[in-house]
C-alpha positions in Angstrom: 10.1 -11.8 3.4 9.3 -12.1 7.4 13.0 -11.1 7.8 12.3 -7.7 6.1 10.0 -7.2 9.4 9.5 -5.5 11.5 10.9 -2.1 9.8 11.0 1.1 11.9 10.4 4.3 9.3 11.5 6.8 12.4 9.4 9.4 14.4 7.2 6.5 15.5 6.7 4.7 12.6 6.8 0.7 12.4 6.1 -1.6 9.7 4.7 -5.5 10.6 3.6 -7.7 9.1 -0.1 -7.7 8.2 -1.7 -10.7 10.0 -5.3 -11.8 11.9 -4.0 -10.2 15.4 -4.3 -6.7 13.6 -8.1 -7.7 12.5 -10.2 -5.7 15.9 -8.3 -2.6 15.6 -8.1 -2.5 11.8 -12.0 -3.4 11.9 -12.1 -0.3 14.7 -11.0 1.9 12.1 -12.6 1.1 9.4 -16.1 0.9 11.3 -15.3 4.6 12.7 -14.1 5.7 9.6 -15.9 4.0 7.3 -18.1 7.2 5.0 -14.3 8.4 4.5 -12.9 5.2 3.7 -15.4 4.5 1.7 -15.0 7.2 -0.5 -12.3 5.5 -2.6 -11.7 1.8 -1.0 -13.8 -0.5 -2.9 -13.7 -2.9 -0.6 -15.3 -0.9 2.4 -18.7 -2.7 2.7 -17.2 -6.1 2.7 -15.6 -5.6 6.1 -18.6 -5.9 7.8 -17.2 -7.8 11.1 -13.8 -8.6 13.0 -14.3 -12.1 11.6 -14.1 -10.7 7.9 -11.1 -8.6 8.8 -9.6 -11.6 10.1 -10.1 -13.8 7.4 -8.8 -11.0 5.0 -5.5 -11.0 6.7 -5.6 -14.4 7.2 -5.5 -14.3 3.4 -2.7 -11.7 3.4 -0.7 -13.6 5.5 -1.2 -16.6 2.9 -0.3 -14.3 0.0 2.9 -13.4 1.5 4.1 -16.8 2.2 3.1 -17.9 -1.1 5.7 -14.8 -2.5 2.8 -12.9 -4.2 3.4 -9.8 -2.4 4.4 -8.0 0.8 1.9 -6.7 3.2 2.4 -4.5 6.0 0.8 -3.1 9.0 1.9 0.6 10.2 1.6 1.5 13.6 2.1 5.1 14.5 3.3 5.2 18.5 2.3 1.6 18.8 -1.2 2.5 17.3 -2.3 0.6 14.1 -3.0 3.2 11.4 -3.1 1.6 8.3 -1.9 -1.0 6.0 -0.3 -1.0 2.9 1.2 -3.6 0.0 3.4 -4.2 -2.7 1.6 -6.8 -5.0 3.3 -8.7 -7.4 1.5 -8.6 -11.2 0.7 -11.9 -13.0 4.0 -12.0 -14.4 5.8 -11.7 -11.5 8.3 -8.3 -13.2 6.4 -5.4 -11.4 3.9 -4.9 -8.7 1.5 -2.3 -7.4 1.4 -0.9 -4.4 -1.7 -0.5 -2.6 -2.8 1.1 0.5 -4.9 2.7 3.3 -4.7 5.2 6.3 -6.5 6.2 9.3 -6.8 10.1 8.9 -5.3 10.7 12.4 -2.2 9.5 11.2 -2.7 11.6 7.9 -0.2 14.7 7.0 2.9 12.8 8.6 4.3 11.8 6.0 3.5 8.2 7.0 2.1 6.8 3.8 5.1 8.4 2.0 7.3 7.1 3.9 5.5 3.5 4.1 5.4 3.7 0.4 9.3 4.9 0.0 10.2 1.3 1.8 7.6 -1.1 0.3 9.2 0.4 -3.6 13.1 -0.1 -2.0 11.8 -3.5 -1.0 10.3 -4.1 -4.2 13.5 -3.4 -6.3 16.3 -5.0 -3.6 14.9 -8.1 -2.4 11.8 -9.0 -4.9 13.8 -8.0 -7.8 10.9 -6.2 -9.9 11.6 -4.3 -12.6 8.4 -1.8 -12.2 6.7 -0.7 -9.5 3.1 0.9 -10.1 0.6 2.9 -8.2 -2.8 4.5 -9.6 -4.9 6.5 -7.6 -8.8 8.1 -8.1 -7.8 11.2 -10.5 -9.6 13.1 -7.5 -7.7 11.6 -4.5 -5.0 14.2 -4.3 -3.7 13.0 -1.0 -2.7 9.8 -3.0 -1.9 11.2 -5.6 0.8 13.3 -4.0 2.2 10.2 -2.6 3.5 9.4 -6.0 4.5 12.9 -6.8 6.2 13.4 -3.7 8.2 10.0 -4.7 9.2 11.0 -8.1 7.1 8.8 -10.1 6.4 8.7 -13.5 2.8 9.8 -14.5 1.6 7.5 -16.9 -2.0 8.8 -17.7 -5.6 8.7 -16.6 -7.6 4.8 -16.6 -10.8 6.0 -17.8 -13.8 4.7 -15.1 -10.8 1.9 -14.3 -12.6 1.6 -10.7 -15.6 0.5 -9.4 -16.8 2.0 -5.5 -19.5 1.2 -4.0 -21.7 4.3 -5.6 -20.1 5.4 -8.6 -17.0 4.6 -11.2 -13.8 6.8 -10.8 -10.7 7.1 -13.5 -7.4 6.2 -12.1 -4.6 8.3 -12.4 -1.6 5.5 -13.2 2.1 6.4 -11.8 5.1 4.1 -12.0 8.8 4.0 -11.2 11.6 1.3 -13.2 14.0 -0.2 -10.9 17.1 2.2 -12.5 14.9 4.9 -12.3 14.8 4.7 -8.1 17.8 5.9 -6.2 19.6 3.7 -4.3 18.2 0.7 -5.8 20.6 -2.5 -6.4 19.7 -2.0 -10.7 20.0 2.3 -9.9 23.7 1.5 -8.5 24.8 -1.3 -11.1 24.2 1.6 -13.8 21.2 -0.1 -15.2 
């Protein structure tokens, strides 16, 4: 999947690779913004240093290599932002996508656009067959994301996810590879 890399989404935006040279500036963000971020990442208080960042990406890094996923970096104007994924499922025919952004970089259309790339990728070169996303019910700025995308809403996961103060529902969206434009299925009629 390294060849997929770097992938510039215009008006500033890059993909990378996710890896342990991202871990001080993601740790950065997530220390400065860390009560907003915490509000629907449940991992939030488990980055507590750059050494846990790095050995999270470090793990990332594995996961790609192994084929369980894609995992990206964005920079904005050469400034780290965010990352987001595409993970495969246990059976290896869909994936989630997954994902996180600094708010200064919110309102761009970054994540959208991030998200747009990491589906086409999904369907041309992984070959999945469903591609899912699920969001806090109340996490409209997610939310959207799938909306804006034309995904399927699926329905509500009742208390689906833990945070670190309360239980939330998930609102489920997905997308079938014949169902995304442009996709190798999409164009083959099926």
């Amino acid at each position: 999947m390294a060849e997929l890399l770097p992938r510039d989404l215009g008006d500033g935006v890059v993909l990378h690779a996710a890896c342990a040279a991202d871990a001080a500036e993601a740790f950065e963000i997530v220390s400065a913004e860390r009560a907003r971020l915490r509000e629907w990442l449940p991992w939030i208080d488990d980055t507590t240093d750059v050494e846990t960042q790095a050995r999270f990406l470090t793990g990332l890094e594995q996961a790609a290599y192994d084929g369980r996923g894609i995992y990206v970096a964005i920079r904005l104007d050469n400034s780290l932002v965010g990352f987001a994924d595409v993970r495969r499922d246990r059976l290896g025919a869909g994936g989630e996508v997954g994902y996180w952004l600094a708010a200064a970089a919110e309102g761009r259309g970054v994540m959208t656009r991030t998200v747009a790339a990491l589906i086409d990728v999904s369907f041309d070169t992984l070959r999945l067959h469903r591609v899912q996303l699920q969001a806090g019910t109340a996490n409209l700025r997610s939310r959207a994301v799938a909306e804006r995308l034309g995904m399927t809403f699926e329905g509500v996961r009742r208390e689906a996810e833990q945070l670190p103060d309360r239980f939330v529902d998930l609102a489920v969206y997905s997308v079938l590879a014949h169902e995304w434009p442009g996709s190798v299925t999409a164009l083959a009629g099926g």
